[in-house]
Every structure is written in C-alpha cells, then in structure tokens.
mmCIF file as gemmi writes it, N, C-alpha and C atoms, coordinates in Angstrom:
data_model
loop_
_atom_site.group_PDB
_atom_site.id
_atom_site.type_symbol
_atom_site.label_atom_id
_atom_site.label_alt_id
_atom_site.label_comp_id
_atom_site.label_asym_id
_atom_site.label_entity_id
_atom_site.label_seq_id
_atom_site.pdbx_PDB_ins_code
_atom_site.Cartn_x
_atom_site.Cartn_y
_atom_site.Cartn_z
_atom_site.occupancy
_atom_site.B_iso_or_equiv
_atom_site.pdbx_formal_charge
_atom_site.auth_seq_id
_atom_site.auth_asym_id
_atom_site.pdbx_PDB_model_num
ATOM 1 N N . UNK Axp A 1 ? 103.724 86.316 104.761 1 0 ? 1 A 1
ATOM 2 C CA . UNK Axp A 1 ? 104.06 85.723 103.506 1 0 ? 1 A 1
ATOM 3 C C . UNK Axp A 1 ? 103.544 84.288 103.414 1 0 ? 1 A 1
ATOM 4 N N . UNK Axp A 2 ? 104.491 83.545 102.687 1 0 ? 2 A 1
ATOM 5 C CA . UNK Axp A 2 ? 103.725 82.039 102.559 1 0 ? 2 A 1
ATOM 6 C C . UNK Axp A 2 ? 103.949 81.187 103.46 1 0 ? 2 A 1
ATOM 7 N N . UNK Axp A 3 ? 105.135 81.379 104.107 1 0 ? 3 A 1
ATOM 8 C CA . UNK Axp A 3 ? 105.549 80.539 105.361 1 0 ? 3 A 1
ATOM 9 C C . UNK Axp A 3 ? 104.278 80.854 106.75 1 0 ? 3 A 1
ATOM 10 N N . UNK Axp A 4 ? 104.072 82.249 106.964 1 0 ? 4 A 1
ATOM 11 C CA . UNK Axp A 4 ? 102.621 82.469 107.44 1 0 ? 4 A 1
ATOM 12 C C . UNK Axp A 4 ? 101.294 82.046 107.326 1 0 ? 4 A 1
ATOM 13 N N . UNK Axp A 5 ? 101.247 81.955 106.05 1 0 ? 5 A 1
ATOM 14 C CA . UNK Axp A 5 ? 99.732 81.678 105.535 1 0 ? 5 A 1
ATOM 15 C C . UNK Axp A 5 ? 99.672 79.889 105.73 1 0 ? 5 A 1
ATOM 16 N N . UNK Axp A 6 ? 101.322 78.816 105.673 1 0 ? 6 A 1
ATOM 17 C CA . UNK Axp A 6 ? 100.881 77.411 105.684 1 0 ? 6 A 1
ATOM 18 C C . UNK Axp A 6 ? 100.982 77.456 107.045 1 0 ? 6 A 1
ATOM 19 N N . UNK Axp A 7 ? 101.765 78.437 108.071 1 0 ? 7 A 1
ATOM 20 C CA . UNK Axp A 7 ? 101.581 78.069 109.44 1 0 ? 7 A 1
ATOM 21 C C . UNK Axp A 7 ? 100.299 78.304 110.25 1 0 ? 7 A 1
ATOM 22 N N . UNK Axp A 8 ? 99.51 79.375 109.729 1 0 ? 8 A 1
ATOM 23 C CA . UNK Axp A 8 ? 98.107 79.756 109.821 1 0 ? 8 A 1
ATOM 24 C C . UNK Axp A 8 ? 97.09 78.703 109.616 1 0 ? 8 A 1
ATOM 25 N N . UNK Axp A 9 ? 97.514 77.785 107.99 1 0 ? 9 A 1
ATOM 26 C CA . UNK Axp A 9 ? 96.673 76.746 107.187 1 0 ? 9 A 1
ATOM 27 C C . UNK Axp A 9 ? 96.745 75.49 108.797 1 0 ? 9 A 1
ATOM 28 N N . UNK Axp A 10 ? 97.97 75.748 109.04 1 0 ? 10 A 1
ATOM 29 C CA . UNK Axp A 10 ? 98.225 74.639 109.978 1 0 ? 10 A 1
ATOM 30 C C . UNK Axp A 10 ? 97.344 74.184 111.068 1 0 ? 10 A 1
ATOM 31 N N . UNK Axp A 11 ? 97.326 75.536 111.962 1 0 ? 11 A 1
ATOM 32 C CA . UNK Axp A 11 ? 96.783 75.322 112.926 1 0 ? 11 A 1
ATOM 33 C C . UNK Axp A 11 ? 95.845 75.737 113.365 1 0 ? 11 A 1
ATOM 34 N N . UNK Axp A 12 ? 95.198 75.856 111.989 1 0 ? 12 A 1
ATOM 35 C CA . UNK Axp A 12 ? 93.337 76.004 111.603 1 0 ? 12 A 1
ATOM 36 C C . UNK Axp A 12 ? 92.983 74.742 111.409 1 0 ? 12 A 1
ATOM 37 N N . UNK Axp A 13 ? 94.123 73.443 111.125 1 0 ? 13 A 1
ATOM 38 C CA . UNK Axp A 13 ? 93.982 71.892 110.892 1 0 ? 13 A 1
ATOM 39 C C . UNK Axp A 13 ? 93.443 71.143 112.034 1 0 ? 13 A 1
ATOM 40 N N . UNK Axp A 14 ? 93.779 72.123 113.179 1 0 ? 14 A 1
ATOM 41 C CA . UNK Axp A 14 ? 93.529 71.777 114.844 1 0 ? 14 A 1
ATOM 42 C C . UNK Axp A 14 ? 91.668 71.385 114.732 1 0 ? 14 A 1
ATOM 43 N N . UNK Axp A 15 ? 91.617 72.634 114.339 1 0 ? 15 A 1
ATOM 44 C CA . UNK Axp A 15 ? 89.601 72.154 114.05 1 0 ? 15 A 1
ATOM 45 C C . UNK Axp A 15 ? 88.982 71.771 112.725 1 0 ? 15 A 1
ATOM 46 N N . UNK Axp A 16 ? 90.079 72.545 112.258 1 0 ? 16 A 1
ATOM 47 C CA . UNK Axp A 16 ? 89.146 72.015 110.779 1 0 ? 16 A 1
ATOM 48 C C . UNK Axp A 16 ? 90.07 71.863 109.542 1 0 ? 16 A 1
ATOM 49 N N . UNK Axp A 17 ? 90.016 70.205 108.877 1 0 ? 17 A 1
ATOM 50 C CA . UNK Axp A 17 ? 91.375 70.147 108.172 1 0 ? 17 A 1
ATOM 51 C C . UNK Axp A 17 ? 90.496 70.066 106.839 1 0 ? 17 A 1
ATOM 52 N N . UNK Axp A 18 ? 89.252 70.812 106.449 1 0 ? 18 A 1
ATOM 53 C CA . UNK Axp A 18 ? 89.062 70.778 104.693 1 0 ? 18 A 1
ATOM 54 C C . UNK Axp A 18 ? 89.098 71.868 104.638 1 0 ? 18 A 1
ATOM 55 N N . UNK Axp A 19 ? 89.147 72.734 105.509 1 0 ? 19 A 1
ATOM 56 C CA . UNK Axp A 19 ? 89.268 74.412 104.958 1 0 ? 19 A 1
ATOM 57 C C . UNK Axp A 19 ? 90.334 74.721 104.995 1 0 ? 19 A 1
ATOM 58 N N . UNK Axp A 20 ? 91.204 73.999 105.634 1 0 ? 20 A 1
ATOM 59 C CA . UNK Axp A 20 ? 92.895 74.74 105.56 1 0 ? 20 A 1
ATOM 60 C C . UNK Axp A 20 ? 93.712 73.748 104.404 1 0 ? 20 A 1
ATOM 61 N N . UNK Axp A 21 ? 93.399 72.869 104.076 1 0 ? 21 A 1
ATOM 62 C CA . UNK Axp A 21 ? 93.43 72.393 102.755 1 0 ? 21 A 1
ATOM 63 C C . UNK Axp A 21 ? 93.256 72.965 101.51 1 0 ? 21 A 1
ATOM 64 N N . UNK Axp A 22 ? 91.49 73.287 101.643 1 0 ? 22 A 1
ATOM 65 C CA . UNK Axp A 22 ? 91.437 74.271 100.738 1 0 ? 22 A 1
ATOM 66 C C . UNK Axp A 22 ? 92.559 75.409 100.687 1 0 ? 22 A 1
ATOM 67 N N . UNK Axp A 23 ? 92.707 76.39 101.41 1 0 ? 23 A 1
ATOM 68 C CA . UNK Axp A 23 ? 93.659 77.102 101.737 1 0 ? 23 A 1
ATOM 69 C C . UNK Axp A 23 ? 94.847 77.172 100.894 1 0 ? 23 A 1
ATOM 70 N N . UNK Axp A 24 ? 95.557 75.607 101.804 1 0 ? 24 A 1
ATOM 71 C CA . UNK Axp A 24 ? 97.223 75.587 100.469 1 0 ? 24 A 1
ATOM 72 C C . UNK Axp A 24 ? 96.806 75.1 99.216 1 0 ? 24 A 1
ATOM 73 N N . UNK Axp A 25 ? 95.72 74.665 98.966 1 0 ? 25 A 1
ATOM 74 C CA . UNK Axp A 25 ? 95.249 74.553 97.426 1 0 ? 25 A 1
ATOM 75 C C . UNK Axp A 25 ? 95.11 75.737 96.766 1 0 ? 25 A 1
ATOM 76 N N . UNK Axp A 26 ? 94.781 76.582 97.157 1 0 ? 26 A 1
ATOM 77 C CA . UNK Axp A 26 ? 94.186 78.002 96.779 1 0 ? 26 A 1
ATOM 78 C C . UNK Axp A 26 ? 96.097 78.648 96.63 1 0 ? 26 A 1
ATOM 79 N N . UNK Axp A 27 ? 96.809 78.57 97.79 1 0 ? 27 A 1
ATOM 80 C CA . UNK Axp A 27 ? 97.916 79.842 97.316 1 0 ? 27 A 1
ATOM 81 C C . UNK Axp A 27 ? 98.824 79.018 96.529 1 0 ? 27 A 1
ATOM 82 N N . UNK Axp A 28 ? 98.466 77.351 96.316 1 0 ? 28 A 1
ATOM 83 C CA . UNK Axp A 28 ? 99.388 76.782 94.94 1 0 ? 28 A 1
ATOM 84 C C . UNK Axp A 28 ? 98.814 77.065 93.595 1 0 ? 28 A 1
ATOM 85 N N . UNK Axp A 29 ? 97.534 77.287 93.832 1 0 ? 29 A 1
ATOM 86 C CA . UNK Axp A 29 ? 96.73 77.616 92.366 1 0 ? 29 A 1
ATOM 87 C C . UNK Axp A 29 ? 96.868 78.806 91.93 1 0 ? 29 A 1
ATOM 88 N N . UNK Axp A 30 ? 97.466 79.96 93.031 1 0 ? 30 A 1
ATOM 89 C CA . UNK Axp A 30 ? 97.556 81.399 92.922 1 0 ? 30 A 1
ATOM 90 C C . UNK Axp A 30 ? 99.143 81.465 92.371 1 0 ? 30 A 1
ATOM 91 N N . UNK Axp A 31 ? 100.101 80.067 92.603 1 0 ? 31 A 1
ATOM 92 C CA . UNK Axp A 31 ? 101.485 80.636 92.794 1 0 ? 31 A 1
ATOM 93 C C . UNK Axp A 31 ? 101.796 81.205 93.855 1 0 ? 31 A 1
ATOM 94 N N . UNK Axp A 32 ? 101.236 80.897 95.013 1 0 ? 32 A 1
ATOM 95 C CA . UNK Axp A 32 ? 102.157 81.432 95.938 1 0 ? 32 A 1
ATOM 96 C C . UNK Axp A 32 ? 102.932 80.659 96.889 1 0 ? 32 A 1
ATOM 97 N N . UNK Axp A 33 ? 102.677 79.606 96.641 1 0 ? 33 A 1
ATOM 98 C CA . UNK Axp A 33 ? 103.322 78.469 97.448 1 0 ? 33 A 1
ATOM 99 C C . UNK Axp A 33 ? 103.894 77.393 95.842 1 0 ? 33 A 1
ATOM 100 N N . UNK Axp A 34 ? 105.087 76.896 96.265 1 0 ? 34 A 1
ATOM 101 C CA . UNK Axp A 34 ? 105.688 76.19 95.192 1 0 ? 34 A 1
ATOM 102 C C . UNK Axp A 34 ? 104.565 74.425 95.077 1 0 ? 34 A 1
ATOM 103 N N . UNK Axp A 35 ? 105.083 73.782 94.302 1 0 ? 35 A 1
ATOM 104 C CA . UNK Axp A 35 ? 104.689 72.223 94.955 1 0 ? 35 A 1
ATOM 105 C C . UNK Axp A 35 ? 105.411 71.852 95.771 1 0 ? 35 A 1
ATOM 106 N N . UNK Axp A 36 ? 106.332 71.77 96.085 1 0 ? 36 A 1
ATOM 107 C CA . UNK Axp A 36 ? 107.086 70.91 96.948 1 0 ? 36 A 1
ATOM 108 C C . UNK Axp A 36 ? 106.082 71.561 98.466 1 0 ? 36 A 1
ATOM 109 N N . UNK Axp A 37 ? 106.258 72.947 98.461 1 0 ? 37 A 1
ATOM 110 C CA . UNK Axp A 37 ? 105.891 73.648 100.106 1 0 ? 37 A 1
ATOM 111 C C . UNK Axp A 37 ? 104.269 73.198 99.875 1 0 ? 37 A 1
ATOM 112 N N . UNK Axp A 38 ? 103.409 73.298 98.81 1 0 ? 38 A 1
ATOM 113 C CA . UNK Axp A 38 ? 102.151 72.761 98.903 1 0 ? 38 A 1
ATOM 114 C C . UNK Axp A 38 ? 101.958 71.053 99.515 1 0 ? 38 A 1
ATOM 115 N N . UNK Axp A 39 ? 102.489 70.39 99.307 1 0 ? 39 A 1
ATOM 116 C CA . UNK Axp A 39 ? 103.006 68.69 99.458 1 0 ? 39 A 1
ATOM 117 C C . UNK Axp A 39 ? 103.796 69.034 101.23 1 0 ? 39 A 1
ATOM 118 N N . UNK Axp A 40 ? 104.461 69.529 101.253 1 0 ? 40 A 1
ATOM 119 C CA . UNK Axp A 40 ? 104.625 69.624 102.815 1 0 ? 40 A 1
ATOM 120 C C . UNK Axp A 40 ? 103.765 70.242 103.415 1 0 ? 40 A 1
ATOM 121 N N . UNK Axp A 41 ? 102.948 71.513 103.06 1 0 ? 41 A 1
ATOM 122 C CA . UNK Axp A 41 ? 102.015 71.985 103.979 1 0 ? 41 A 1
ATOM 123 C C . UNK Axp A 41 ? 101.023 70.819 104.337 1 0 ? 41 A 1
ATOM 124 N N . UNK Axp A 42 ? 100.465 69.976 103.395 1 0 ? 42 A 1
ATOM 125 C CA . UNK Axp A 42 ? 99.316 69.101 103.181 1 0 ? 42 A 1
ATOM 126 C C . UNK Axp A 42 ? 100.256 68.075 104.392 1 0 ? 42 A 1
ATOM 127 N N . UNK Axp A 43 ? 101.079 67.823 104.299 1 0 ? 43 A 1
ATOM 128 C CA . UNK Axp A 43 ? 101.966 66.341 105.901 1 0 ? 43 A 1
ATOM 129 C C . UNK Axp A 43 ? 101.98 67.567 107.033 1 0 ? 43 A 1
ATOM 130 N N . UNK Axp A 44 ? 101.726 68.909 106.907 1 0 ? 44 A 1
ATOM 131 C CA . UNK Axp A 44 ? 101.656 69.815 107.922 1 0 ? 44 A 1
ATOM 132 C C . UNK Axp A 44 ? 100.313 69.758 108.773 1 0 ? 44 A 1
ATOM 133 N N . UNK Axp A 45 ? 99.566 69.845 107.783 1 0 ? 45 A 1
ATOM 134 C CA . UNK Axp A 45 ? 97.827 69.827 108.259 1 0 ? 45 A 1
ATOM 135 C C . UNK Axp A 45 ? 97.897 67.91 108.45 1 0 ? 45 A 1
ATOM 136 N N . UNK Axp A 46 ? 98.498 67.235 107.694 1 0 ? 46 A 1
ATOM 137 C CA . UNK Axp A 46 ? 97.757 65.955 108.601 1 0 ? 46 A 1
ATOM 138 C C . UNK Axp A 46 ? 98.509 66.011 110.013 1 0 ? 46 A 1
ATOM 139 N N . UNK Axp A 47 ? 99.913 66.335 110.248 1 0 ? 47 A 1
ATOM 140 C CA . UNK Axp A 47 ? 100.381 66.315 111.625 1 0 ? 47 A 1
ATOM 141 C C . UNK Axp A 47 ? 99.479 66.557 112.643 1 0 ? 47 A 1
ATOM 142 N N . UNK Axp A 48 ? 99.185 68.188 112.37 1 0 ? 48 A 1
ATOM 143 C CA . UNK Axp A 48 ? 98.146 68.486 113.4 1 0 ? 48 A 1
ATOM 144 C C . UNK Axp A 48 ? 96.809 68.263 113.438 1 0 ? 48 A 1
ATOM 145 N N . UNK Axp A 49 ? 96.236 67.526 112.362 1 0 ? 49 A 1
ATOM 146 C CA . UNK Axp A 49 ? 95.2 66.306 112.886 1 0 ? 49 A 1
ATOM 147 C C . UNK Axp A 49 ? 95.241 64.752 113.262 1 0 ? 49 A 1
ATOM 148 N N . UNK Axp A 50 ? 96.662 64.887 113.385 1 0 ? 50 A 1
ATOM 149 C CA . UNK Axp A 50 ? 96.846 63.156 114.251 1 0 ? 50 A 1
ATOM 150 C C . UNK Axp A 50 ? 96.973 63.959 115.716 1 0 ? 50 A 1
ATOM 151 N N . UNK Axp A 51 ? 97.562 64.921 116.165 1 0 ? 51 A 1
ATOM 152 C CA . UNK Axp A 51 ? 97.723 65.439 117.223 1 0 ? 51 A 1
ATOM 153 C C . UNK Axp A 51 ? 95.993 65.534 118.143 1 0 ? 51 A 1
ATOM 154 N N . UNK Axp A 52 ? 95.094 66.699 117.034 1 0 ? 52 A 1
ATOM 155 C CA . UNK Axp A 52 ? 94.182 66.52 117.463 1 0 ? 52 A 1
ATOM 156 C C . UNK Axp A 52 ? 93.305 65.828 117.918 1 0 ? 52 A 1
ATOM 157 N N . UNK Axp A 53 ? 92.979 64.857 116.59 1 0 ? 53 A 1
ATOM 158 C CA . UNK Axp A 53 ? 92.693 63.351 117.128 1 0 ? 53 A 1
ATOM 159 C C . UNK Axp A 53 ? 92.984 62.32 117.901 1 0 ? 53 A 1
ATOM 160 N N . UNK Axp A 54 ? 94.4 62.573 118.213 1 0 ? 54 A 1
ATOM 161 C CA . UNK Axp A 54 ? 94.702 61.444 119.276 1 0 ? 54 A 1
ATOM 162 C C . UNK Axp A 54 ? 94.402 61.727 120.766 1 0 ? 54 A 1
ATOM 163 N N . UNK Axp A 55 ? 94.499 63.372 120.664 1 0 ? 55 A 1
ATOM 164 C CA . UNK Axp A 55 ? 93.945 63.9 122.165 1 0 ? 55 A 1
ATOM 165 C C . UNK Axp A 55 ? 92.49 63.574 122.2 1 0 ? 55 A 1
ATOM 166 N N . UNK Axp A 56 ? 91.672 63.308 121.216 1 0 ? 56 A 1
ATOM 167 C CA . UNK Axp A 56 ? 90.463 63.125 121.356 1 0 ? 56 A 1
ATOM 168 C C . UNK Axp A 56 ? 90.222 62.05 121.923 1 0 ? 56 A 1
ATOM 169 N N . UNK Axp A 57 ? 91.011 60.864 120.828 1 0 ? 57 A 1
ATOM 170 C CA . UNK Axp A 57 ? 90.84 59.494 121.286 1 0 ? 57 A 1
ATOM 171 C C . UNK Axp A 57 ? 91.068 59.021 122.711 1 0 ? 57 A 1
ATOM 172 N N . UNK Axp A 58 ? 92.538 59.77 122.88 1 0 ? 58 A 1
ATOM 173 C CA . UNK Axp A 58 ? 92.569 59.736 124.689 1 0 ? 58 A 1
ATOM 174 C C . UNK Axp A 58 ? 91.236 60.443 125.846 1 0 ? 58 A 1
ATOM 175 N N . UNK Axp A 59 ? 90.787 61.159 124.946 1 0 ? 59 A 1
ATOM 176 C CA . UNK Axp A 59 ? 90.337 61.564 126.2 1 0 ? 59 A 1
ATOM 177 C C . UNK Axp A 59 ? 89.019 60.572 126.287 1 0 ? 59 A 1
ATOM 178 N N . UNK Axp A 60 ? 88.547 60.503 125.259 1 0 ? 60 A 1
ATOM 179 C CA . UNK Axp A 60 ? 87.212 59.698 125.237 1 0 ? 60 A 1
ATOM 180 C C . UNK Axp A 60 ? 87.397 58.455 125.402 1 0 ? 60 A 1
ATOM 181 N N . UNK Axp A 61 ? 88.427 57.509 125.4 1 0 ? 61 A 1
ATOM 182 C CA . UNK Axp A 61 ? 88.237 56.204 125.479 1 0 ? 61 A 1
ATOM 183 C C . UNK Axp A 61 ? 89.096 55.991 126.079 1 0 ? 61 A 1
ATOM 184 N N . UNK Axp A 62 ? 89.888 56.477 127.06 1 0 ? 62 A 1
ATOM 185 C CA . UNK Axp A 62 ? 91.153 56.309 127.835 1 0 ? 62 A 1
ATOM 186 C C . UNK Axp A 62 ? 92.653 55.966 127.114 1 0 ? 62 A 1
ATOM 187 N N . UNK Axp A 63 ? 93.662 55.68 128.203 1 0 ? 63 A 1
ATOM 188 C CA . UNK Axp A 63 ? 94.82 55.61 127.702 1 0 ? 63 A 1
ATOM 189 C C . UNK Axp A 63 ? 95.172 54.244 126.605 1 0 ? 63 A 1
ATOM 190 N N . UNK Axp A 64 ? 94.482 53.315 126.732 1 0 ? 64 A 1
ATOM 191 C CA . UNK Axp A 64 ? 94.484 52.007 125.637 1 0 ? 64 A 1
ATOM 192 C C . UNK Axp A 64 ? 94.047 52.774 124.122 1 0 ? 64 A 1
ATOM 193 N N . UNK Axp A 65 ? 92.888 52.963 124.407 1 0 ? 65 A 1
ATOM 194 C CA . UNK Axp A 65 ? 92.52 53.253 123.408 1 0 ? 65 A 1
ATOM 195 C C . UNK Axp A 65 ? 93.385 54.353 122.036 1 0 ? 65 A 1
ATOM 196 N N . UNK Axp A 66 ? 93.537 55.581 122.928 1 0 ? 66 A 1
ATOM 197 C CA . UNK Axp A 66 ? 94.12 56.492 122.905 1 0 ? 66 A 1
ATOM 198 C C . UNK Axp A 66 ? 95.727 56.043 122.071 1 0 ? 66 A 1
ATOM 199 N N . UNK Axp A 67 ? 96.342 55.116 122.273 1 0 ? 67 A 1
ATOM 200 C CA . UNK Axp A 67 ? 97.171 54.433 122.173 1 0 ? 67 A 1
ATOM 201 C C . UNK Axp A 67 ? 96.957 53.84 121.037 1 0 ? 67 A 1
ATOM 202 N N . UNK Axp A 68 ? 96.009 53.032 120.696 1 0 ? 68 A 1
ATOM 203 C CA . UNK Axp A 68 ? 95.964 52.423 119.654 1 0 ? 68 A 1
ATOM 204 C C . UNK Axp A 68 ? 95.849 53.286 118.445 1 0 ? 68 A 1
ATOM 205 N N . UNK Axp A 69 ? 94.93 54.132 118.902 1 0 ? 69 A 1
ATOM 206 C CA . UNK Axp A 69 ? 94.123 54.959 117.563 1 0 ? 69 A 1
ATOM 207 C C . UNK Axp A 69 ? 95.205 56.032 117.114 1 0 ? 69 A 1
ATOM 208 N N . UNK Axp A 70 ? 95.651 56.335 118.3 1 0 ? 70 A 1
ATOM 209 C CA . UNK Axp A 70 ? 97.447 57.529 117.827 1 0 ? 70 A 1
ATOM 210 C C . UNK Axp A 70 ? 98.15 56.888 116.913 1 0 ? 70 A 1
ATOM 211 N N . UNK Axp A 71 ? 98.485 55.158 117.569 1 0 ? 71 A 1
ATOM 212 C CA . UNK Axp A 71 ? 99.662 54.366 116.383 1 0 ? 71 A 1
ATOM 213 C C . UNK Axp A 71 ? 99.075 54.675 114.972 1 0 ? 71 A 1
ATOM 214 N N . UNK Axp A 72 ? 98.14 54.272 114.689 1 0 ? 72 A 1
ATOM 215 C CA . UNK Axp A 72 ? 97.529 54.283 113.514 1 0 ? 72 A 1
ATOM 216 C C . UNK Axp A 72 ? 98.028 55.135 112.528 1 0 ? 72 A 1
ATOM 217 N N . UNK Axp A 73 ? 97.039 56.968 113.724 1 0 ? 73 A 1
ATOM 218 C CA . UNK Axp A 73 ? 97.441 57.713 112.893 1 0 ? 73 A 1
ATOM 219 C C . UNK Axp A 73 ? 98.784 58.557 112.539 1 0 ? 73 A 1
ATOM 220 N N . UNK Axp A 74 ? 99.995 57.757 113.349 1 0 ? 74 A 1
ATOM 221 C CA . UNK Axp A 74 ? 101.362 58.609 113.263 1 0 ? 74 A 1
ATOM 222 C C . UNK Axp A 74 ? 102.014 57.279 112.149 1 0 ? 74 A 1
ATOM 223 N N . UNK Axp A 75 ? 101.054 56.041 112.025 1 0 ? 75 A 1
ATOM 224 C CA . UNK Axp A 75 ? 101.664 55.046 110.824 1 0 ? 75 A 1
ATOM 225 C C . UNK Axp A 75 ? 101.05 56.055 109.821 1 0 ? 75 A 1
ATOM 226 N N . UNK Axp A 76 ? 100.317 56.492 109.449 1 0 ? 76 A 1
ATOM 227 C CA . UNK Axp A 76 ? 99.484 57.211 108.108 1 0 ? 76 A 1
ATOM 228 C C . UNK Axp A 76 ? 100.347 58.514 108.171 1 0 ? 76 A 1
ATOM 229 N N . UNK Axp A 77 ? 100.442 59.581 108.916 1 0 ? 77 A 1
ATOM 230 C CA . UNK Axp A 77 ? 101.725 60.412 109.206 1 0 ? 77 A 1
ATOM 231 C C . UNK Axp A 77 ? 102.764 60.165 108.314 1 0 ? 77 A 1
ATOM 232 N N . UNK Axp A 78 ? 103.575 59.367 108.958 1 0 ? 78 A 1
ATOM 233 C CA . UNK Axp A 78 ? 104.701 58.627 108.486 1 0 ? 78 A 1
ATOM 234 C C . UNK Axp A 78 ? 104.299 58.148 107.215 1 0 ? 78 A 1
ATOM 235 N N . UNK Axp A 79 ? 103.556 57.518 106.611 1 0 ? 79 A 1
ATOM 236 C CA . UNK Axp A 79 ? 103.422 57.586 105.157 1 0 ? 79 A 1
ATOM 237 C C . UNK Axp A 79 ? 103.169 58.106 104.088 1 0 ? 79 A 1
ATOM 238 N N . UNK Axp A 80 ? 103.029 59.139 104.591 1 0 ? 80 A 1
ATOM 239 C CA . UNK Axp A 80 ? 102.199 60.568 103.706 1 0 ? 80 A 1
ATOM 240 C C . UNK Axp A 80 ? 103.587 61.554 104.001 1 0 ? 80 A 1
ATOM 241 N N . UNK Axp A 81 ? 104.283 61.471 104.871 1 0 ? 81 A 1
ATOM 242 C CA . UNK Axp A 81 ? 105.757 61.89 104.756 1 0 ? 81 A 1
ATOM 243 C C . UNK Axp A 81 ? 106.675 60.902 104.306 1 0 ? 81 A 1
ATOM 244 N N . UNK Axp A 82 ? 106.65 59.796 104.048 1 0 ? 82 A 1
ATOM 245 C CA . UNK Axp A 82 ? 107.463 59.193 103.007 1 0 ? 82 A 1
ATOM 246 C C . UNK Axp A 82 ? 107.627 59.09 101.829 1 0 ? 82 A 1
ATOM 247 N N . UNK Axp A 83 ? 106.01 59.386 101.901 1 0 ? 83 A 1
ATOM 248 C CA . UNK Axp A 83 ? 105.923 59.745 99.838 1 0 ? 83 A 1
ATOM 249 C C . UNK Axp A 83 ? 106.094 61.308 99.351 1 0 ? 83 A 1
ATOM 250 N N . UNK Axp A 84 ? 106.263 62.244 100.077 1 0 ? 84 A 1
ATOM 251 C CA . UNK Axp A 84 ? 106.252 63.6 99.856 1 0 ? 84 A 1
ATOM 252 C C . UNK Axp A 84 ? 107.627 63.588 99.896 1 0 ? 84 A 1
ATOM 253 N N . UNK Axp A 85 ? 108.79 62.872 100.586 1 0 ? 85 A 1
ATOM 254 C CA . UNK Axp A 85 ? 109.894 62.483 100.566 1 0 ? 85 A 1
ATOM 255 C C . UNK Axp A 85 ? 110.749 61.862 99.344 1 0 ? 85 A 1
ATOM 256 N N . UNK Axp A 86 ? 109.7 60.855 99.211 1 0 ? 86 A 1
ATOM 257 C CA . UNK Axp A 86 ? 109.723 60.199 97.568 1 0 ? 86 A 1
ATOM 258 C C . UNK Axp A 86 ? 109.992 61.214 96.384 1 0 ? 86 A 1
ATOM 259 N N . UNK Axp A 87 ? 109.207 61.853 96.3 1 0 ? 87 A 1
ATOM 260 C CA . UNK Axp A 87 ? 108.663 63.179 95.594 1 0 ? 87 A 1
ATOM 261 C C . UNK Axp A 87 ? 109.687 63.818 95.032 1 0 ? 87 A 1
ATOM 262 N N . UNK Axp A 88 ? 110.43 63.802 96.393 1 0 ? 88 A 1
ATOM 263 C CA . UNK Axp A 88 ? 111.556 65.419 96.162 1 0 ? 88 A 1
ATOM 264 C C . UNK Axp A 88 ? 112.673 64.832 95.072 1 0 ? 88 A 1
ATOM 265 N N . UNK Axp A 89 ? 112.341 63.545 95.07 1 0 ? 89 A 1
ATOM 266 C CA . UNK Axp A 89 ? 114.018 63.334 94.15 1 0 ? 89 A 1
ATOM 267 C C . UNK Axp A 89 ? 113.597 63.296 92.661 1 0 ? 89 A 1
C-alpha cells in the first residue's frame, strides 16, 4: 500500500534521492498518498540522505570532517522537519 511504496521511496533515497522524490510526487498526484504523508515522506527521503552522505563524508575525509559535514546536514534535517511540523497546524 502507501505506507510501502514511501518506505520503498525511502530507501531508494540511500542512492538516489530525485527518483524517489519523483516517486511520492507521482502517488500524491495519483491520490494515493495524502499531503501531510507526501511532506513527511519528502523529511523521509532527506533523512536517509543525511545518513548516506554523512557515511560518505566519514569515510572520505575522516572523522573531523565527517563530523562537520553530518552537523550541517542533521541542522537542514531538523529544518525541513520543523516546517513540515509547522504545516500540520
């Protein structure tokens, strides 16, 4: 169902986050996902490209680096879930 298809969208975000985008764009344009679950899938797929990316950053530039470039992207995380938060009221 749809809870499948954004957990699928998800962790297709691992490699590739414009096609699983496309994706929950496509089953909100179909009606099959509400807005609210489209707006959380989308803080779903960035999760698991701060995840991805930060393992990247670690691995390629060590633990400093790795460190810095994670804060970043779990500050952008965190803001893209504050406004989808915003949203709901």
């Amino acid at each position: 169902g749809a809870r499948g298809a954004l957990l699928a969208a998800i962790i297709a975000a691992l490699a590739e986050l414009h096609a699983a985008a496309a994706s929950i764009a496509q089953l909100y344009d179909h009606a099959d996902l509400s807005l609210a679950q489209a707006r959380w899938g989308f803080v779903g797929l960035l999760a698991a490209s701060v995840v991805s990316r930060g393992l990247v950053a670690f691995v390629s530039g060590g633990r400093a680096y790795g460190l810095r470039v994670s804060a970043g992207l779990v500050l952008m995380l965190a803001a893209a879930a504050g406004a989808v938060a915003l949203q709901t009221f």
